[in-house]
N, CA, C and O of each residue as an XYZ file, in Angstrom:
508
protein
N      -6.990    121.247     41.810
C      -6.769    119.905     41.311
C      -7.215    119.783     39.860
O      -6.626    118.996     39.119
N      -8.309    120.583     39.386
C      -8.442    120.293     37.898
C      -7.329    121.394     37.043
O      -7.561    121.488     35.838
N      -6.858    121.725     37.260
C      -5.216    122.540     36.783
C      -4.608    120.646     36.651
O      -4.740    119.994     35.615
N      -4.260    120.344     37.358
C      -3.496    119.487     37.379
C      -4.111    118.085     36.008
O      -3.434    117.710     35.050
N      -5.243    117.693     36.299
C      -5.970    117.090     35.345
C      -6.393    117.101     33.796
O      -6.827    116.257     33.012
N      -6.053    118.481     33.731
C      -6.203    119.314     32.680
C      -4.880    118.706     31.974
O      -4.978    118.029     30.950
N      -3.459    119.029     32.672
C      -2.070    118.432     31.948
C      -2.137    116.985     32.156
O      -1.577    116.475     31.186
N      -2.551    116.089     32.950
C      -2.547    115.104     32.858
C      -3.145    114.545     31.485
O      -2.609    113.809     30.657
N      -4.401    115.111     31.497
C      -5.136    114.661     30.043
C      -4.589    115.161     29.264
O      -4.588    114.573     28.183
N      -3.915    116.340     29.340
C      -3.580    116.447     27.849
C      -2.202    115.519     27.659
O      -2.056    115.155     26.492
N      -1.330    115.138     28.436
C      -0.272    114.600     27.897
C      -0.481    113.267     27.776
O       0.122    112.699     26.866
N      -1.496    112.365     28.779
C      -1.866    111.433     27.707
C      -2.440    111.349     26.114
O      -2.154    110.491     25.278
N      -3.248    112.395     25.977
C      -3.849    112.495     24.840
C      -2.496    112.529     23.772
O      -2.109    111.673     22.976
N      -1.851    114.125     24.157
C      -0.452    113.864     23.478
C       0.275    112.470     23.486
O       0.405    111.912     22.397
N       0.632    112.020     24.316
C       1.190    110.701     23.948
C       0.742    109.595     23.117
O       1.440    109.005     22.292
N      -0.505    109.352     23.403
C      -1.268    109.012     22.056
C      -1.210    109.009     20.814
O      -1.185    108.154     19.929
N      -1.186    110.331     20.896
C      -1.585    110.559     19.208
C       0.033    111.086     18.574
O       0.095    111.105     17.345
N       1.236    111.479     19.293
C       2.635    112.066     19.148
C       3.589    111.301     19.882
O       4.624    111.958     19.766
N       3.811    110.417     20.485
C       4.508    110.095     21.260
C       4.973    111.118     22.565
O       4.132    111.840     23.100
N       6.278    111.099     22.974
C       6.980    111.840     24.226
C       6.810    113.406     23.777
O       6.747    114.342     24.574
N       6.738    113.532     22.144
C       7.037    115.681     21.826
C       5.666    115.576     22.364
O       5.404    116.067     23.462
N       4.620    114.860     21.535
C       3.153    114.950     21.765
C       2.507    114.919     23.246
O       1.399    115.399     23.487
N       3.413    114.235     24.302
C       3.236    114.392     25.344
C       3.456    115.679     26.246
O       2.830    116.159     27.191
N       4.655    116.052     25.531
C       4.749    117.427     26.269
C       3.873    118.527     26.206
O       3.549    119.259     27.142
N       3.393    118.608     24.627
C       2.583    119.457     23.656
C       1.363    119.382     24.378
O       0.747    120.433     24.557
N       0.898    118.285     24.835
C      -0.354    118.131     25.264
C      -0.685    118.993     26.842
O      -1.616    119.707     27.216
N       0.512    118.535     27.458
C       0.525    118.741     28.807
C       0.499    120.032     28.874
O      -0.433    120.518     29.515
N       1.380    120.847     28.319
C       1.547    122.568     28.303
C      -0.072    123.083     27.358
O      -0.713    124.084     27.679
N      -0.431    122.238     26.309
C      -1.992    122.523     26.182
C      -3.156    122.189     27.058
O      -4.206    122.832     27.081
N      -2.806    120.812     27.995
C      -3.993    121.460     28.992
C      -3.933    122.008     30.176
O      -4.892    122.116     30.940
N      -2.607    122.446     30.425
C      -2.160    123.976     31.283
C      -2.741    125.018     31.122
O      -3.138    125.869     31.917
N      -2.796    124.902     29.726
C      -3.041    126.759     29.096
C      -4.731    126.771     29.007
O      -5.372    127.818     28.914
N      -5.367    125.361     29.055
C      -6.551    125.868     28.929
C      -7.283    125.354     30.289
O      -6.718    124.873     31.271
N      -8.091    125.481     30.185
C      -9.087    125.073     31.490
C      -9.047    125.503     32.644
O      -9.240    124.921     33.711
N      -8.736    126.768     32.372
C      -8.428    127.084     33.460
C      -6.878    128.127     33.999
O      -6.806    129.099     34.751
N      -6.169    127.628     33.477
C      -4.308    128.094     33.360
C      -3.843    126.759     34.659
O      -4.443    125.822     35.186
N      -2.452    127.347     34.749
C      -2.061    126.827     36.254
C      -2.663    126.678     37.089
O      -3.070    125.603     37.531
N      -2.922    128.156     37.641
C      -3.612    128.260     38.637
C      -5.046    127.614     39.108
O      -5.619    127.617     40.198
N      -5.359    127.103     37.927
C      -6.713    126.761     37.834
C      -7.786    127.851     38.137
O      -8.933    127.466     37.908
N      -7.655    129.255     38.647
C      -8.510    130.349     38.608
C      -9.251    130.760     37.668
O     -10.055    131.679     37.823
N      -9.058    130.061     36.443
C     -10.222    130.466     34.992
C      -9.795    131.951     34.281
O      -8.684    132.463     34.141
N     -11.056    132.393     33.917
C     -10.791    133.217     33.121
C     -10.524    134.582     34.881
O     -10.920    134.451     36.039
N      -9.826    135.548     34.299
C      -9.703    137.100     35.083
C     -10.572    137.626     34.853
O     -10.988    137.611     33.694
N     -11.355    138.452     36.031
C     -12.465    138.945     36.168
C     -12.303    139.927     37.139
O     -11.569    139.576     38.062
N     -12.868    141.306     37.234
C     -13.072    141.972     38.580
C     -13.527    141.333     39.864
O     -13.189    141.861     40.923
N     -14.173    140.379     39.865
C     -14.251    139.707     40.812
C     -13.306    138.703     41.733
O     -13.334    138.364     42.916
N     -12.448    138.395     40.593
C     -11.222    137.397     41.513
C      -9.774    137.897     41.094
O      -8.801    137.144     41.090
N      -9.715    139.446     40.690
C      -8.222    139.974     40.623
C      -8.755    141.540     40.563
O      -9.084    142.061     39.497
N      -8.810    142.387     42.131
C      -9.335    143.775     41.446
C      -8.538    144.661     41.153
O      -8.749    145.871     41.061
N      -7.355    143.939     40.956
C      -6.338    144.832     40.133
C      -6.870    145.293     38.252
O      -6.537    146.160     37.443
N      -7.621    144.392     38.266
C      -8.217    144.561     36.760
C      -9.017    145.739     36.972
O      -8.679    146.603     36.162
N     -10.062    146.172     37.835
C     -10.893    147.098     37.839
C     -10.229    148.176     37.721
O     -10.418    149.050     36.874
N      -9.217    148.158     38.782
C      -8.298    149.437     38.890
C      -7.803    149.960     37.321
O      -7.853    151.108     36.879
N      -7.421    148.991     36.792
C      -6.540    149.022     35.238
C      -7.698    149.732     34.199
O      -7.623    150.737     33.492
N      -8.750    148.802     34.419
C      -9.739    149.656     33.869
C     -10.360    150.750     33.989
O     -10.722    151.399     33.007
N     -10.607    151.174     35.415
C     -10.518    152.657     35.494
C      -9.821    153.672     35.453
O     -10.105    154.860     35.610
N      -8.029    152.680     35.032
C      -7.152    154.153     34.897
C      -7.202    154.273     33.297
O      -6.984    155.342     32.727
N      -7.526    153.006     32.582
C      -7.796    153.263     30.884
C      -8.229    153.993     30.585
O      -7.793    154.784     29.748
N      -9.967    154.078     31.506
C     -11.124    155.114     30.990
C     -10.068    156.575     31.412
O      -9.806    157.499     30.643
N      -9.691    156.452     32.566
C      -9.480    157.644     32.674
C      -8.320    158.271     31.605
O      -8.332    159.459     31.282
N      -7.434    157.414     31.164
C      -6.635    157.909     30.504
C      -7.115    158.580     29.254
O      -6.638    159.573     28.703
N      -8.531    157.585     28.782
C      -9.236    157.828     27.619
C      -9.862    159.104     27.207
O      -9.827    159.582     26.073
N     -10.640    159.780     28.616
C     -10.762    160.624     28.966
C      -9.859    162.020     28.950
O     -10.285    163.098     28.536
N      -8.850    161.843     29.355
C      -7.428    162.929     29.360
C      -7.459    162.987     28.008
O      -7.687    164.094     27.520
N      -7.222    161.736     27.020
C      -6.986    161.974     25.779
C      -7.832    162.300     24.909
O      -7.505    162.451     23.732
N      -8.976    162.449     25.314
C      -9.956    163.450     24.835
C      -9.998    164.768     25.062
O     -10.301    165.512     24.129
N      -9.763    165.187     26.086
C      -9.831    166.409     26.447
C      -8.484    167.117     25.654
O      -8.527    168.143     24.976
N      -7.493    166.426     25.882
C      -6.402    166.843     25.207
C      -6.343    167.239     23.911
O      -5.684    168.239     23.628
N      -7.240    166.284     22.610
C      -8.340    166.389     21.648
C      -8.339    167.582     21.626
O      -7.511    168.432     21.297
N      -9.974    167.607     22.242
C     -10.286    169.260     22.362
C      -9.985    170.063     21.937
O     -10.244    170.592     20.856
N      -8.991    170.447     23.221
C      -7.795    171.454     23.569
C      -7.249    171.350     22.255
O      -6.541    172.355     22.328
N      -7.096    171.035     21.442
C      -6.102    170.779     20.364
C      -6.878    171.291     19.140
O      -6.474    172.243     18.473
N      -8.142    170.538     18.843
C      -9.480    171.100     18.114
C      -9.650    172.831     18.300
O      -9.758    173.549     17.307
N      -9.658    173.382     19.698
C      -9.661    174.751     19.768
C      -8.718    175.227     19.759
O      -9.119    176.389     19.687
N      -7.218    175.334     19.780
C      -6.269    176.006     19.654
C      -6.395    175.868     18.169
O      -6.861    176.891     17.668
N      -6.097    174.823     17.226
C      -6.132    174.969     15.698
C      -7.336    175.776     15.107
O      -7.091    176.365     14.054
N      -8.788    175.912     15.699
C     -10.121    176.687     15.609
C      -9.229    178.321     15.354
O      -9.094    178.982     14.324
N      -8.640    178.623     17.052
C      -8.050    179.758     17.287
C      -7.214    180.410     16.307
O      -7.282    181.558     15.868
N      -6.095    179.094     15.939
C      -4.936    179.575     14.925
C      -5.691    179.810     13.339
O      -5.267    180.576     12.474
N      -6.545    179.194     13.268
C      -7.432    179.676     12.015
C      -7.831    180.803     11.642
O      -7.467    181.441     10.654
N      -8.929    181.192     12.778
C      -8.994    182.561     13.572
C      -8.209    183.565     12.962
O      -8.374    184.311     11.997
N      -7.346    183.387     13.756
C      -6.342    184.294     13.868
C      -5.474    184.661     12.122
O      -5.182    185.774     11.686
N      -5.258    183.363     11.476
C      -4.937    183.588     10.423
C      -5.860    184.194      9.531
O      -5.497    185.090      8.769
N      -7.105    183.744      9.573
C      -8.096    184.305      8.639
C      -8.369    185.889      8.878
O      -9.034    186.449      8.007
N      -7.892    186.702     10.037
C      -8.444    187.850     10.480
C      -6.999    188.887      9.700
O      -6.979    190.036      9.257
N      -5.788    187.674      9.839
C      -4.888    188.363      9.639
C      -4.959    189.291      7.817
O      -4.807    190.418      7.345
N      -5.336    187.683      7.311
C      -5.263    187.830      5.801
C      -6.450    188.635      5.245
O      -6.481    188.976      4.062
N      -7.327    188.902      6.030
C      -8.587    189.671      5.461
C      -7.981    191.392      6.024
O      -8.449    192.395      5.485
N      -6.949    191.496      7.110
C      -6.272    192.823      7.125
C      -5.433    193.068      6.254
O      -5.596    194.169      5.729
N      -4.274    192.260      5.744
C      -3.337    192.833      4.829
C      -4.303    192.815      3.522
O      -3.948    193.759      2.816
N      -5.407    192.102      2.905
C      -6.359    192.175      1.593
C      -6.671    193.596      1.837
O      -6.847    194.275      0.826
N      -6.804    194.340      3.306
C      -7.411    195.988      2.975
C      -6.453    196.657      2.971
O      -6.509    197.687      2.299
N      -5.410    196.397      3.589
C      -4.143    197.276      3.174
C      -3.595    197.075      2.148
O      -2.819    197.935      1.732
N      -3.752    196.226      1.620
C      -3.244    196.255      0.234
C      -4.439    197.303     -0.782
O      -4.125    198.299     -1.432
N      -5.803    196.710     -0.652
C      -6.132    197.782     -1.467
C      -6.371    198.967     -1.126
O      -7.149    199.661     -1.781
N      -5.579    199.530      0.250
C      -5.717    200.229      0.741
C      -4.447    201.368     -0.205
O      -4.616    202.520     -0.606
N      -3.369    200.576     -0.296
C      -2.379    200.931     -1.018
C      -2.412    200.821     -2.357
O      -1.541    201.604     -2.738
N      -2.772    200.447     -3.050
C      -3.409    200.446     -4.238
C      -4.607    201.836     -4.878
O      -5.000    202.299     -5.948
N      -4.774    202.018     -3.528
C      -5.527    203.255     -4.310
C      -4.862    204.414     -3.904
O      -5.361    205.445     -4.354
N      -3.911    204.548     -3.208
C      -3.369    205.506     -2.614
C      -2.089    206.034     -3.752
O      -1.401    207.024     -4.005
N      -2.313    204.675     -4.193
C      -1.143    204.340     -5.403
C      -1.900    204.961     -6.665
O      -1.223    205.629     -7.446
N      -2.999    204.817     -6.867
C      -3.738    205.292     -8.020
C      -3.938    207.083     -7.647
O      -3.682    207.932     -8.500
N      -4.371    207.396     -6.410
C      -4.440    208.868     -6.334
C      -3.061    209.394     -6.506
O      -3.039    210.550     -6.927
N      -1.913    208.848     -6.291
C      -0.427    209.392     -6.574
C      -0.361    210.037     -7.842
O      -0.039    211.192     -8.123
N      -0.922    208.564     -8.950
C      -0.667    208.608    -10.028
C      -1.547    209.891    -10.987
O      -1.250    210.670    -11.893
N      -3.057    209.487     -9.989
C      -3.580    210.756    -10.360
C      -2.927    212.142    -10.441
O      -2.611    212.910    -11.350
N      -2.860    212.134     -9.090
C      -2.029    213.439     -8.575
C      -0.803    213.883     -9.578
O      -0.837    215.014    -10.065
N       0.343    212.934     -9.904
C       1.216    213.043    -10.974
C       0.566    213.480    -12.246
O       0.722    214.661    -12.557
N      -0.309    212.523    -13.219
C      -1.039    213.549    -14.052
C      -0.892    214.421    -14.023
O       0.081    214.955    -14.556
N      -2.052    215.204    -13.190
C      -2.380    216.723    -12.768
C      -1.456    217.506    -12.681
O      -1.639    218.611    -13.191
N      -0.279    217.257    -12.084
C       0.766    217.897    -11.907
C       1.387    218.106    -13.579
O       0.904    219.028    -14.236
N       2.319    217.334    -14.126
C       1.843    217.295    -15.806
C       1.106    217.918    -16.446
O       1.654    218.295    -17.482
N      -0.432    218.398    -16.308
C      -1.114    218.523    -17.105
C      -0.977    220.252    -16.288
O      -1.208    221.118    -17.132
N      -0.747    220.679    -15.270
C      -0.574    221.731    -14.964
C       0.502    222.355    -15.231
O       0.500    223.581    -15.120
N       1.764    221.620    -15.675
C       2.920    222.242    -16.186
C       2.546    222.268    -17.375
O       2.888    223.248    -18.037
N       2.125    221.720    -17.708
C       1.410    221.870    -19.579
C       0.891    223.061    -19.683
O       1.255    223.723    -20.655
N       0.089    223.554    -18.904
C      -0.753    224.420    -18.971
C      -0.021    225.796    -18.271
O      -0.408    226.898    -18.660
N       0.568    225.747    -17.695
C       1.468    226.942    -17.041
C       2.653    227.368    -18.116
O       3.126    228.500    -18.015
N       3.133    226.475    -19.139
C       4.275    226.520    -19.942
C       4.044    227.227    -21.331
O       4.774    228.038    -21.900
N       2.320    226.482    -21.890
C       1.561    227.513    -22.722
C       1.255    228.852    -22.087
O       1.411    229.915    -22.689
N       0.792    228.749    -20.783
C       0.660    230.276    -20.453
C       1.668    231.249    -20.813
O       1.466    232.214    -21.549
N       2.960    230.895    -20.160
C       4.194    231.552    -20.306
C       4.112    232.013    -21.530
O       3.990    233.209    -21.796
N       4.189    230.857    -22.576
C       4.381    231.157    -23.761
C       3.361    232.225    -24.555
O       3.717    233.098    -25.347
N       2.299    231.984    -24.222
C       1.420    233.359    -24.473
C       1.928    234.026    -23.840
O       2.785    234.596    -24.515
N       1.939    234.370    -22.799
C       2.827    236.050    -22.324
C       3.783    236.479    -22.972
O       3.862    237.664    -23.296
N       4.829    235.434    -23.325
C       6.253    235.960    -23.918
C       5.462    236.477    -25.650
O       5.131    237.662    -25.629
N       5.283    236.050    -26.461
C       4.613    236.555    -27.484
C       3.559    237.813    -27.758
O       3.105    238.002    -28.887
């Protein structure tokens, strides 16, 4: 019954102060407050435990989406990992090749400097 009292007052009040719009205005404002329609007040776990339920599937969802987080935090950890191990292997193969590249070059020298030296030999013999 105070649902009902609630629009009563308000559409007198509306009428009052707005005429017939103000009456309506009023009536659908003291519907909406004091209560609602129903006059049941505010929703609470106590008088709808469909709310509790809602709230424990939130947390739980909240939960999943943390973990999911995580999971997400350590796979990118992993892919880091993994990249950083990669790039610190090709940095030794590269200077791995790099010097292999320098003993070539060595090696070429030498080779050079031994035809140098085998070509004067010759040439002393032939003389």
């Amino acid at each position: 019954m105070g649902s009902f009292l609630n629009v009563l007052g308000g559409a007198v009040g509306g009428f009052l102060t707005g005429g017939p719009i103000g009456a309506a205005a009023g009536a659908v404002g003291g519907a909406v407050s004091g209560g609602g329609p129903s006059g049941a007040g505010n929703i609470t776990a106590t008088n709808n435990p469909a709310l509790t339920i809602q709230q424990q599937m939130d947390t739980a969802d909240e939960y999943n989406q943390l973990a999911l987080n995580a999971e997400n935090m350590q796979h990118n950890d992993q892919m880091q990992w993994q990249s950083t191990m990669f790039n610190e292997m090709m940095d030794e193969k590269s200077e791995q090749m790099r010097e292999m590249n320098s003993l070539r070059d060595v090696s070429m020298a030498q080779r050079k400097a031994d035809n140098g030296i085998v070509k004067e030999f010759i040439g002393t013999i032939k003389d």
